[in-house]
N, C-alpha and C positions, 0 to 999 in steps of 0.2 A: 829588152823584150826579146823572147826568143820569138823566130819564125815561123817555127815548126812543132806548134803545139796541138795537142786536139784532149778534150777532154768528151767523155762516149758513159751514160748510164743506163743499162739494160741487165739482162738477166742470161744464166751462165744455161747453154744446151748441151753440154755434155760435160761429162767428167773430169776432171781437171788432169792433163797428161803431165806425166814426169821424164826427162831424158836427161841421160847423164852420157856426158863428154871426159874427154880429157881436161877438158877446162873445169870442170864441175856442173853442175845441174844449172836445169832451167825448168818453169813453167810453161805450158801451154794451155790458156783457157781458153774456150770459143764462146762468142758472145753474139747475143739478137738483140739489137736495138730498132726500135721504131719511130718510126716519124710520118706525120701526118701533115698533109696540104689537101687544103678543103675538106672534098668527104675521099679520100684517099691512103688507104695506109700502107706504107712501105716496111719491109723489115730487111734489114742490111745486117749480115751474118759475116763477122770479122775475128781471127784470129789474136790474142793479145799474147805474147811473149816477155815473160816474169825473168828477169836473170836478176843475180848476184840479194843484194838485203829484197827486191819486192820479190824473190822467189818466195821467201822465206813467209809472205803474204798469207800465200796458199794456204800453209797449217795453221798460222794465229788467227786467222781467221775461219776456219774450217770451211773452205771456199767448196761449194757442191754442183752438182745438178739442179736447178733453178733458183737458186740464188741470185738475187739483184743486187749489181755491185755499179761501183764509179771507179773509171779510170783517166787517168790522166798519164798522158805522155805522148811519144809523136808519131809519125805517121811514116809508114814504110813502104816500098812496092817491093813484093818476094819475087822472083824469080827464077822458075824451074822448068826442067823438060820432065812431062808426067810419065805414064806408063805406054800411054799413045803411040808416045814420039813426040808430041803437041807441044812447045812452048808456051808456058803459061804465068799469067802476073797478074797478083793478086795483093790487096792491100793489107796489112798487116800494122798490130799497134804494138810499139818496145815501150813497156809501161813502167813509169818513173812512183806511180804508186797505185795499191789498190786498195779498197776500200769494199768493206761489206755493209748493204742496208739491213740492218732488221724489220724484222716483222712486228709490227705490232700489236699485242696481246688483245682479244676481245674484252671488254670491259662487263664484269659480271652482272645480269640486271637482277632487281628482285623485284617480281611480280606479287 
């Protein structure tokens, strides 16, 4: 059993970013999931980091701007100094797979 798992299904708020290294490409999706306790709803806005075969995700799937997707993989904390000066750590998922939900089709009625 690994330790360090997290699987996250919400929907993609921006564009899906490309960067290319010396190492080769990577993805970056950004994702809003929600969760609710009582009558309270939170949205936790978390970076997902696509490298190596789940880069490749992005295009087979034609991953968009609102698209609801499932990820699985684990859990990071990034760490940078911003434009501030500010030290800053933020959570981050390195995702071992991604997954696009469809939409499903309105069912034609006849009146």
């Amino acid at each position: 059993m690994k330790t360090n798992e997290i699987r996250l299904v919400g929907n993609v708020v921006k564009e899906p970013r490309v960067h290319e290294t010396e190492r080769g490409k990577f993805g970056i999706v950004r994702m809003a999931v929600n969760s609710r306790r009582g009558d309270k709803e939170e949205t936790l806005y978390i970076d997902v980091k696509l490298f190596g075969h789940v880069f490749n995700d992005i295009e087979y799937y034609d991953i968009d701007k609102g698209d609801r997707v499932q990820v699985d993989g684990r859990l990071v904390m990034e760490e940078f100094t911003n434009k501030e000066g500010t030290d800053v750590k933020l959570p981050a998922i390195i995702a071992n797979s991604l997954v696009k939900f469809h939409k499903k089709l309105k069912e034609a009625t006849n009146f």
